[in-house]
C-alpha positions in Angstrom: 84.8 145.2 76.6 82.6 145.3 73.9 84.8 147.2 70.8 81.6 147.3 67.9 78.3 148.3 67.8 76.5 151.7 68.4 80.3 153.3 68.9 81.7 152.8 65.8 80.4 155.9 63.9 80.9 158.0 66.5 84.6 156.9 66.8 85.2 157.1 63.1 84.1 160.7 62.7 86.3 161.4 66.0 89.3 159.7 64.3 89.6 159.3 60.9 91.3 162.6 60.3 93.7 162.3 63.0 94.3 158.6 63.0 95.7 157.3 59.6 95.9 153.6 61.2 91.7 153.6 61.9 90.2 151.3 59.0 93.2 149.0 60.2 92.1 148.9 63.8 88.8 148.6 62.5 89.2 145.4 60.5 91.0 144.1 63.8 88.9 145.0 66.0 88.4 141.2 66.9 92.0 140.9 67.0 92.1 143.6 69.7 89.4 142.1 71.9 91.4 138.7 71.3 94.7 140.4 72.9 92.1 141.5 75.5 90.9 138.7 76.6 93.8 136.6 76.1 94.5 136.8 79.9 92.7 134.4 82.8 90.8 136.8 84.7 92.0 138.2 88.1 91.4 140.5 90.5 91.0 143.9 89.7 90.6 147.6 91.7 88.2 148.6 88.7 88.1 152.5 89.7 92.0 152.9 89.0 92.8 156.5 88.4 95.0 159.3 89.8 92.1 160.5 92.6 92.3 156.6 93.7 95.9 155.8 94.0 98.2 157.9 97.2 101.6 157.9 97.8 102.7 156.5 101.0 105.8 154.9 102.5 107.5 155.6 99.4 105.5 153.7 97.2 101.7 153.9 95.5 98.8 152.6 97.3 95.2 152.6 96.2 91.9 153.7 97.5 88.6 153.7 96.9 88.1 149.8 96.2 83.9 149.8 96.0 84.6 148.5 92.5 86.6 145.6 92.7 86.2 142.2 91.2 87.5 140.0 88.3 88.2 141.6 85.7 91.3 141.7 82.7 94.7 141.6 84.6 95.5 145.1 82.3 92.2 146.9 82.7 93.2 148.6 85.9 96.5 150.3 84.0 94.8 150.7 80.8 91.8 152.5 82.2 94.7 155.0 84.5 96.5 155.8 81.1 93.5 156.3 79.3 91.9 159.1 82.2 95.5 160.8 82.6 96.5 161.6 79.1 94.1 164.2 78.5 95.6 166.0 81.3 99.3 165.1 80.0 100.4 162.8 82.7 102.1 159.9 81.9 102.1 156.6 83.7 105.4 155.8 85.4 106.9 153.4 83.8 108.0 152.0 87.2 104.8 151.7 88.1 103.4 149.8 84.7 106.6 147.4 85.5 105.9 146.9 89.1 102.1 146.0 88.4 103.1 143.8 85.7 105.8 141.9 87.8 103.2 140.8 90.2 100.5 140.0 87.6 100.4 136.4 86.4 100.9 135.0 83.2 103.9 135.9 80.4 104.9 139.2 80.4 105.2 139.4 76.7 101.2 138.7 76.5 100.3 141.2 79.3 102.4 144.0 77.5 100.6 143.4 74.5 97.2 142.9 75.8 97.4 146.6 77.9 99.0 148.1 74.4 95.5 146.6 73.4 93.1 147.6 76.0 94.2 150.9 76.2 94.3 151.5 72.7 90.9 149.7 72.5 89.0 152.4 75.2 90.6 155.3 73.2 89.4 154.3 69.6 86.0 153.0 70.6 85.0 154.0 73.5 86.8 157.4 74.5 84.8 159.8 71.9 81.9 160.4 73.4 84.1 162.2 76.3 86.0 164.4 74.6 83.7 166.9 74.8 84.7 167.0 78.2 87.7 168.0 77.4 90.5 171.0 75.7 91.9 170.9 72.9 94.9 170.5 74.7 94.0 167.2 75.8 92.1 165.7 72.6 95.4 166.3 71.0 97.3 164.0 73.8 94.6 161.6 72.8 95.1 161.8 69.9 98.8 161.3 70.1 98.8 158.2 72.6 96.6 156.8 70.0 98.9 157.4 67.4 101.4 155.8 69.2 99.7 153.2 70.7 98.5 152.3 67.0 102.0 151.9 65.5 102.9 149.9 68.1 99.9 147.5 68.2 100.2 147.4 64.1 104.0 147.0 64.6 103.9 143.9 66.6 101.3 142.2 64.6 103.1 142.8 61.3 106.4 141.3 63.4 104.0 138.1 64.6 103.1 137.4 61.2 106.9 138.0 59.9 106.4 140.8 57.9 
């Protein structure tokens, strides 16, 4: 995921009068795309959103798998969050556990690495679509980047002991 470049202006005039946390994420923006990457890659559905995944048998199965491959073990939730806020669904948290159980590596690394990926496609690389969407749903953008900011900035003031 590339998180500078051509982007960046675009995303500050999107944010910087609703996100108070932007020159932050800005000046970490390597720090994001560290928490990223920090994962070994596995394999991923690449295509995950609401049109891709069914319920059946009392539990979620996806469709649609023309876009699999390796990828970031988080990408697949980050990328569903980031497609169903504007419409103000949320991401069970069931599910976000379940996928995580059964992805490897520390649990405490994937949490923060999805906090980072989806907070990563919404700051630099959701703007160009919101003209796509209402105002409805740029303000739950807006909001779950809010929150996702706090908690990204939260936990690295808590790593460095502040």
């Amino acid at each position: 995921m590339r998180l500078s470049g051509g982007h960046e202006t675009v995303s500050t005039a999107f944010w910087a009068a609703t996100l108070p946390q932007l020159s932050g994420l800005i000046a970490r923006r390597a720090e994001l795309r560290d928490q990223v990457s920090a994962l070994p890659p596995v394999f991923v559905h690449g295509d995950c959103h609401t049109d891709n995944i069914v319920h059946a048998a009392g539990s979620p199965v996806f469709c649609d798998w023309q876009s699999t491959g390796v990828g970031r073990p988080v990408s697949d939730l980050a990328f569903l969050s980031v497609r169903a806020t504007p419409s103000g669904t949320v991401v069970p948290r069931a599910l976000i556990d379940a996928y995580l159980d059964h992805s490897p590596g520390d649990r405490g690394l994937l949490e923060r690495a999805l906090v980072a990926e989806e907070l990563a496609i919404l700051v630099f690389l959701w703007p160009p679509y919101a003209a796509f969407n209402s105002p409805a749903g740029i303000a739950r953008v807006h909001s779950r980047a809010r929150e996702l900011a706090e908690r990204h900035l939260g936990e690295a003031a808590h790593e460095k002991g502040c």
